[in-house]
C-alpha positions, 0 to 999 in steps of 0.5 A: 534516486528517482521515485520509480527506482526499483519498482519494475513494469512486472512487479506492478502487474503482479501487485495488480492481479493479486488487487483484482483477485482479491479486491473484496477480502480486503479489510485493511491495507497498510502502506509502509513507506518513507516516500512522501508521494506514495503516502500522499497518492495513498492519502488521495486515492486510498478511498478507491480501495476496499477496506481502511487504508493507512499508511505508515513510516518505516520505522513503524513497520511493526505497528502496520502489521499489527494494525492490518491484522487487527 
């Protein structure tokens, strides 16, 4: 599988309007993932992003969730 499996030119636009849109509401952001590069392009980059970001495994998902609406 490759690491761009699944993520489609249209879904990244939309993600990226929604990033404008509301560029400064963001307190939190919570990247829940098993793939090692986006938590490592998270880790590198997140400081670009409003707001604390964290990222967290799958099989903590519940744990993100709480921690972004905190």
């Amino acid at each position: 599988m490759r690491a761009t499996d699944g993520i489609s030119g249209g879904a990244i636009w939309q993600d990226l309007k929604i990033d404008i849109e509301h560029l400064h509401s963001w307190k939190r952001t919570a990247l829940v993932t098993d793939s090692d590069w986006m938590s490592h392009l998270t880790n590198l980059f997140g400081w670009m992003t409003p707001g604390e970001t964290k990222t967290f495994p799958v099989d903590q998902k519940e744990h993100a969730l709480e921690w972004v609406a905190e």
